[in-house]
DRENMI-326305 format. One record per residue (C-alpha): residue in one letter; residue number from 1; x, y, z. Coordinates in nm, 3 decimals, padded with zeros to 5 digits. Each point is the difference from the previous one (the first is absolute). Example, Ala and Ser with C-alpha at 12.3 -4.5 7.8 and 13.67 -1.06 7.14 Angstrom:
REM DRENMI-326305
 residu num       X       Y       Z
      a   1  01.230 -00.450  00.780
      s   2  00.137  00.344 -00.066
//
This chain:
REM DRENMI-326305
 residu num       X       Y       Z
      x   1  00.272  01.773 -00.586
      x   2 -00.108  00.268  00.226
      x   3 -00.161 -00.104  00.362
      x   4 -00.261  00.244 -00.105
      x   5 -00.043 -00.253 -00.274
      x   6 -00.118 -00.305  00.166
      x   7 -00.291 -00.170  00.035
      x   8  00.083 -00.100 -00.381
      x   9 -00.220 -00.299 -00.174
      x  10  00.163 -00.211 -00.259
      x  11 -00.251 -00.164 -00.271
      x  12  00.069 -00.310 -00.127
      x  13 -00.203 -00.204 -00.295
      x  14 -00.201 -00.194  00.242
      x  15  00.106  00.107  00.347
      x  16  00.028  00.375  00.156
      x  17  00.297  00.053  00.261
      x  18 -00.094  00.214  00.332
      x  19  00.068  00.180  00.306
      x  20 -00.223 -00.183  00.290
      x  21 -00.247  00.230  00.115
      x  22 -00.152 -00.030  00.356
      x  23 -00.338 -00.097 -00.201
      x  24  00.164 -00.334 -00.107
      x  25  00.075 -00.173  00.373
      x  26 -00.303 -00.187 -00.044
      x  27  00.115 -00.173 -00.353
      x  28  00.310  00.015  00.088
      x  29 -00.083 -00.219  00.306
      x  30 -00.182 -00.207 -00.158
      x  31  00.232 -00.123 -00.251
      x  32  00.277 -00.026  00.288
      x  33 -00.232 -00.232  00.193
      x  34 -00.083 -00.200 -00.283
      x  35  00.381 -00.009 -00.114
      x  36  00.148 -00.067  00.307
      x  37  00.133 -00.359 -00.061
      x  38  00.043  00.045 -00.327
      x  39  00.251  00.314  00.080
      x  40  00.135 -00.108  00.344
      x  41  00.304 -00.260 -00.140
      x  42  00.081  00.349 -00.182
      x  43 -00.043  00.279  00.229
      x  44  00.296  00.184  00.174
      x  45 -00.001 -00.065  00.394
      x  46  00.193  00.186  00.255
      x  47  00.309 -00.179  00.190
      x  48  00.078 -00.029  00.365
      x  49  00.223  00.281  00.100
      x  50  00.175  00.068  00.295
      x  51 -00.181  00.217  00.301
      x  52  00.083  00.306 -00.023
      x  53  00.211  00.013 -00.320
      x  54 -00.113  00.237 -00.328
      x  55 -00.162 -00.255 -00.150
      x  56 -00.242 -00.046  00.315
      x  57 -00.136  00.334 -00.052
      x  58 -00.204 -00.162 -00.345
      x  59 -00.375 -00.114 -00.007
      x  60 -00.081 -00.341  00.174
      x  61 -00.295 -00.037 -00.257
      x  62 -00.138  00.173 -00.278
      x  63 -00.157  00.326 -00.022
      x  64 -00.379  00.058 -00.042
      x  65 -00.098  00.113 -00.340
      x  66 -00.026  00.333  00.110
      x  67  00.316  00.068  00.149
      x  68  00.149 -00.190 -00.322
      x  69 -00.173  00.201 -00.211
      x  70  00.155  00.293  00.151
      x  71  00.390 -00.129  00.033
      x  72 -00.040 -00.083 -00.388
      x  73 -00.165  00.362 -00.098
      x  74  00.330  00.122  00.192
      x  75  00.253 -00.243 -00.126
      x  76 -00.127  00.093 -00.366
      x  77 -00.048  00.404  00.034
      x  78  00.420 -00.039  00.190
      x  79  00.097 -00.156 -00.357
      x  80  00.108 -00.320  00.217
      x  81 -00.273 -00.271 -00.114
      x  82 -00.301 -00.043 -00.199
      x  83 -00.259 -00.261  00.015
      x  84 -00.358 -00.035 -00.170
      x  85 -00.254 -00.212  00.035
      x  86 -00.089 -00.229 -00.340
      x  87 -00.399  00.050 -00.098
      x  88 -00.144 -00.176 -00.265
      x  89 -00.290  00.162 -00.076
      x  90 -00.155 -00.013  00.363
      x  91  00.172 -00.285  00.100
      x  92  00.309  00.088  00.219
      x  93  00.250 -00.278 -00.126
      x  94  00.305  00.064  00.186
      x  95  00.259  00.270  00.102
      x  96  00.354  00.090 -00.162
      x  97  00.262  00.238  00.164
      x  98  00.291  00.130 -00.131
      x  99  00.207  00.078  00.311
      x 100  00.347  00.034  00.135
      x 101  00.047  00.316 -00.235
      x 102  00.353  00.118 -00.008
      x 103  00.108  00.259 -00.220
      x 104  00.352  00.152 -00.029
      x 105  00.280 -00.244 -00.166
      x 106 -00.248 -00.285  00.047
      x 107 -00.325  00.106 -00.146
      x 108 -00.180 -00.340  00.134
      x 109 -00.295 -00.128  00.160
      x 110 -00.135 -00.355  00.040
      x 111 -00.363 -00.104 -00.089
      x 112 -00.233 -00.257  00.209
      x 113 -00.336 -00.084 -00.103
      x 114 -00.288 -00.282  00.120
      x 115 -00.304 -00.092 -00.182
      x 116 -00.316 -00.153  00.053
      x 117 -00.016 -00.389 -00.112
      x 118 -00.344  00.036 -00.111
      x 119  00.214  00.258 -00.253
      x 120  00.297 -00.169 -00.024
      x 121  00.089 -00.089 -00.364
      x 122 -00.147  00.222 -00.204
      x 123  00.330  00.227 -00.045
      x 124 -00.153  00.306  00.243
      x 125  00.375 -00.080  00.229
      x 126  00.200  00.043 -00.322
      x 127 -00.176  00.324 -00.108
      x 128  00.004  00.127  00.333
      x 129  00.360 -00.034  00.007
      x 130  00.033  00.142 -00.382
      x 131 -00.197  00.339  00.145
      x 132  00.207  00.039  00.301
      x 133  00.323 -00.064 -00.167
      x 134 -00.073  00.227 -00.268
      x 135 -00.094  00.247  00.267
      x 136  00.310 -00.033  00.156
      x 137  00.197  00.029 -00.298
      x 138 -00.191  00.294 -00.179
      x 139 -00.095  00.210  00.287
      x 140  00.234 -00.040  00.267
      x 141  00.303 -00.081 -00.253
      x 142  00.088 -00.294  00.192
      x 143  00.306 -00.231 -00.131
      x 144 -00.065 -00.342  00.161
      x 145 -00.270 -00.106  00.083
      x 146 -00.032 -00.368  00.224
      x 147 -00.195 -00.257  00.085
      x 148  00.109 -00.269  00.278
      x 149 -00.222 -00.333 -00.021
      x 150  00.012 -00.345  00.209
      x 151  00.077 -00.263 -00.265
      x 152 -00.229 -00.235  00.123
      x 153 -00.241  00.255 -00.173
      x 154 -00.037 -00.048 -00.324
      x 155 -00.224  00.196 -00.099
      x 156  00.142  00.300  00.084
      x 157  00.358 -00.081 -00.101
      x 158 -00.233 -00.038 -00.346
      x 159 -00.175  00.353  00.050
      x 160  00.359  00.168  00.025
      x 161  00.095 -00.167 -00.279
      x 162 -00.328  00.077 -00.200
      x 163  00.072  00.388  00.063
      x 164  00.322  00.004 -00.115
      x 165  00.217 -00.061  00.300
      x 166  00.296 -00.185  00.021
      x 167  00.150 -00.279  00.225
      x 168  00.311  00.136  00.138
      x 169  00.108 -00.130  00.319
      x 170 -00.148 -00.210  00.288
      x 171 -00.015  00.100  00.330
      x 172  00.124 -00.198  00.307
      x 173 -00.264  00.060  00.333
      x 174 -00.118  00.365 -00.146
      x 175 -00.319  00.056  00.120
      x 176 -00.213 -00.133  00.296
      x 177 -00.333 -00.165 -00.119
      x 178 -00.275 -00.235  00.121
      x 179  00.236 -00.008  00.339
      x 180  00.368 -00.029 -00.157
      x 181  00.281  00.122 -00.134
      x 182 -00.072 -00.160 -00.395
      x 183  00.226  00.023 -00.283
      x 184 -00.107  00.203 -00.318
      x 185  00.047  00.085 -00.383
      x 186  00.102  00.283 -00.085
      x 187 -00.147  00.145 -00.328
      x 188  00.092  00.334 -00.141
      x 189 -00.107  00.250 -00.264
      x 190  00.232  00.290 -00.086
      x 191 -00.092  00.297 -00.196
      x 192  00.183  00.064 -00.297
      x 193 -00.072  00.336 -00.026
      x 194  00.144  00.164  00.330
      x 195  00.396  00.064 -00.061
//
């Protein structure tokens, strides 16, 4: 896919897959807010790091929604990440991003998604990851395609499974979430089609 290409929308049965637009901050504040202990024992954190080392350089907290907007418009057009919002209908249910996109001898990326628990359940996660996959695999001819989870949640070990990826490995300390370094399960979808 060309950067020229991108916003793209992916359509689903019963959900749509988007770009955020600087029009959504108030929806998509709203749903944070109303999420936020739902989403929190789930959520990616930042780790102490040394004064003055690389790592130091990072964001302390969180963008606003503006300057995330942005930083994902550029990610996306740079071929480097993608992430849409999930709508269904006019209800913003969640957000998906396919990021981490490598190309070369690897041909990989890694997909993270959260949902809203007053639309948890009804399969919007599992089509969400079905369109982005697909997106991946079609138009950016990726090869493998993962999806790291905490096993402690279970319903989103069962989403990765639902869309067709596999358990392959776990994953000792690999991310740092809700404040610490947390084990994961690693699923993984490979496209057949790229030789």
């Amino acid at each position: 896919m060309s950067a020229s290409a991108w916003p793209v929308d992916l359509h689903g049965d019963e959900i749509t897959l988007q770009p955020a637009r600087m029009r959504d901050r108030a929806k998509w504040n709203q749903v944070r807010a109303e999420n936020k202990e739902w989403l929190s024992p789930w959520e990616a954190t930042l780790p102490r790091t040394p004064e003055g080392s690389p790592a130091s350089e990072y964001l302390t907290q969180p963008p606003s929604f503006f300057e995330m907007v942005r930083a994902l418009n550029r990610e996306a057009r740079a071929g480097r990440s993608y992430s849409f919002l999930i709508w269904s209908g006019v209800n913003l249910v969640g957000q998906i991003t396919m990021g981490g996109v490598i190309y070369g001898a690897l041909r990989g990326a890694h997909i993270g998604y959260w949902i809203d628990r007053n639309f948890a359940n009804r399969g919007y996660t599992t089509q969400a990851v079905r369109l982005v996959s697909g997106f991946g695999f079609s138009q950016l001819g990726l090869h493998r395609i993962e999806i790291n989870v905490r096993p402690e949640n279970e319903a989103s070990c069962k989403v990765a499974q639902k869309a067709g990826f596999i358990l392959e490995s776990e994953r000792k300390a690999f991310l740092h979430i809700d404040g610490a370094w947390r084990d994961h399960l690693c699923f993984v979808k490979n496209n057949e089609l790229v030789q």
